[in-house]
C-alpha positions, 0 to 999 in steps of 0.5 A: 472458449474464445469468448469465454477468453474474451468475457474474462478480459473484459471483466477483469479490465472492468476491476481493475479500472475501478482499482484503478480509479481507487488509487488514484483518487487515494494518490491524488489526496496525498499530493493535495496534503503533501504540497508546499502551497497548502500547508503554508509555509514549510521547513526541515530542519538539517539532519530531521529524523525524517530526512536521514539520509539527506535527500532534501540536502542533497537536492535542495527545498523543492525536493522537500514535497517529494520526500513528504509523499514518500513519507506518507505513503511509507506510513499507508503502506506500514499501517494498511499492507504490512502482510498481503492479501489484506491481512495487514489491514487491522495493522500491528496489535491484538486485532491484526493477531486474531485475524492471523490466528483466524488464518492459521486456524482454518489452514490446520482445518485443511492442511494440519500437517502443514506448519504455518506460524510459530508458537502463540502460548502466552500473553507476550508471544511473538506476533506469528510469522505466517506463510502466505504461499497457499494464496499463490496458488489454491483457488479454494483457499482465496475463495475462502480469503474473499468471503471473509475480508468481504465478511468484514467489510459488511460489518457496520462499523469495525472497531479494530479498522477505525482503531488502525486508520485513526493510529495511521491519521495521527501518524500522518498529521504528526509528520505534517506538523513536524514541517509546518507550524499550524496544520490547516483544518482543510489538510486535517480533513483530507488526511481523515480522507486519505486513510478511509481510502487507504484502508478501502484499498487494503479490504480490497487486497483481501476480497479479490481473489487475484494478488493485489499489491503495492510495490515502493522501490529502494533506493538504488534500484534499478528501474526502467522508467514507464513501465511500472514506475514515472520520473516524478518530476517528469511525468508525461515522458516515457523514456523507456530508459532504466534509471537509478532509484534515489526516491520511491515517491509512490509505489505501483500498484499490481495485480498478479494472476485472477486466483483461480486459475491463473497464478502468475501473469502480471498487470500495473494497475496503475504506475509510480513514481519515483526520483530518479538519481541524476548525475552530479 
C-alpha cells in the first residue's frame, strides 16, 4: 500500500511539475508584454477606465507595470476560466452554451431527479447557471469530464477555441494600446502566444480529473505572504507575515484532490504574486 502511496506521489509531482512549467512559461510572457522597457514609452491618463480605483495614482508610474499585469491576467482568467473544470474555455457566446448543455444533458442521463440549470427555451434564454458539485465529488462524472475536454483538444482545429482566444487577443492588445502610442510587432506576436498558452492552460483544467484553478485575490484581502501568494516587488523574501492585498498582480495557481478518491487535499501549483498595501 506503501508503494502504491508512494508511486501516486510520484506521479502527481510529475503533473504538477509540468503545470507548473505551463504556467509559468504563460506568466512569463505576460511580464515580458506588460514591461514598461518593451512597449516603449507609456502613459495613463489620470482617472483611465482601467485605473478606476487609482492605483497608479496612489503609487506613482512604477506602479503602472503591476496594474498592466493585473489587467492581463483578469481578461485570461475572464475569457478562459470564467466557470471551472474547463468549461469556461470557449468563454462567453453560443459555443460556451452548448458545451453547457453537453453537461447538463449527460448529468440528466445520470442524475434526472437532479435539477442542474434553469430554463434554455428560447432563442434569447439566460445563459444557464449550472452546478458544478458533482465534480467534487464523483470519480466517474470527472472520468467522464476528462474524456470529453481531451475529446476537444484532439480536435485539429476548433473553430469556437480559435474564435475565444483571438476575442481574448483583441482584448489584450487593446488594453496595450490604450498606454502606449504604437504596439510593437514583437509585443503582438507574444500576445498571440500568451492566449494559445493560456487556453492550453483551460483545456488542462478540464482533462485532469483533480480540481485545477486560478485564484486572483481582492483587494483588501488578507494573505500570508509565501504561502500561496509573493510580494511582487519583493519576490525572494518569504516573510511568512499576513499582509493586506492592495493588488492581486497574478493569481496562483491550485490543484485540489486527484478526482477519484481524494476531494479535498490541497497543493500551489504554483504562487502569486501581489502588491501588498504598505503603510502611508
Amino acid at each position: 500500500m506503501s508503494s502504491l502511496s508512494s508511486q501516486k506521489g510520484q506521479l502527481r509531482q510529475t503533473v504538477d511539475g509540468n503545470l507548473r512549467r505551463l504556467f509559468q512559461r504563460l506568466q512569463f510572457a505576460i511580464e515580458v508584454v506588460t514591461e514598461p522597457v518593451n512597449l516603449g514609452e507609456i502613459s495613463l491618463v489620470p482617472g483611465s477606465q482601467l485605473d478606476r480605483d487609482g492605483f497608479v495614482e496612489r503609487n506613482g508610474e512604477g506602479a503602472l507595470r503591476f496594474l498592466l499585469k493585473h489587467i492581463v491576467w483578469s481578461v485570461i482568467i475572464n475569457g478562459f476560466f470564467s466557470a471551472p473544470f474547463g468549461f469556461g474555455i470557449f468563454g462567453d457566446g453560443e459555443a460556451r452554451d452548448r458545451l453547457f448543455q453537453l453537461y447538463v444533458t449527460w448529468r440528466r442521463l445520470v442524475a434526472p431527479d437532479h435539477e442542474t440549470t434553469g430554463s434554455q427555451d428560447g432563442a434569447n434564454s439566460q445563459p444557464p447557471t449550472l452546478d458544478f458539485g458533482i465534480f467534487f465529488q464523483d470519480p466517474e462524472a470527472n472520468r467522464w469530464r476528462s474524456s470529453t475536454f481531451a475529446s476537444i483538444r484532439s480536435s485539429t482545429v476548433n473553430p469556437a477555441m480559435v474564435a475565444n482566444s483571438e476575442k481574448v487577443g483583441r482584448e489584450i492588445h487593446g488594453l496595450l494600446s490604450a498606454v502606449t502610442t504604437t504596439v510593437p510587432e514583437e509585443i503582438t506576436n507574444k500576445v498571440d502566444e500568451i492566449v494559445s498558452l493560456a487556453g492550453e492552460m483551460a483545456l488542462e483544467t478540464g482533462i485532469h480529473e483533480s480540481h485545477l484553478g486560478l485564484l486572483m485575490p481582492a483587494p483588501g484581502t488578507s494573505t500570508q505572504i509565501g504561502q500561496e501568494f509573493i510580494d511582487c516587488e519583493d519576490e525572494y523574501t518569504v516573510s511568512r507575515t499576513v499582509e493586506s492585498v492592495e493588488l492581486g498582480v497574478c493569481p496562483y495557481f491550485y490543484r485540489v484532490g486527484d478526482g477519484t478518491s481524494d476531494f479535498s487535499t490541497t497543493w500551489v501549483i504554483a504562487r502569486g504574486k501581489v502588491y501588498i498595501k504598505r503603510s502611508p
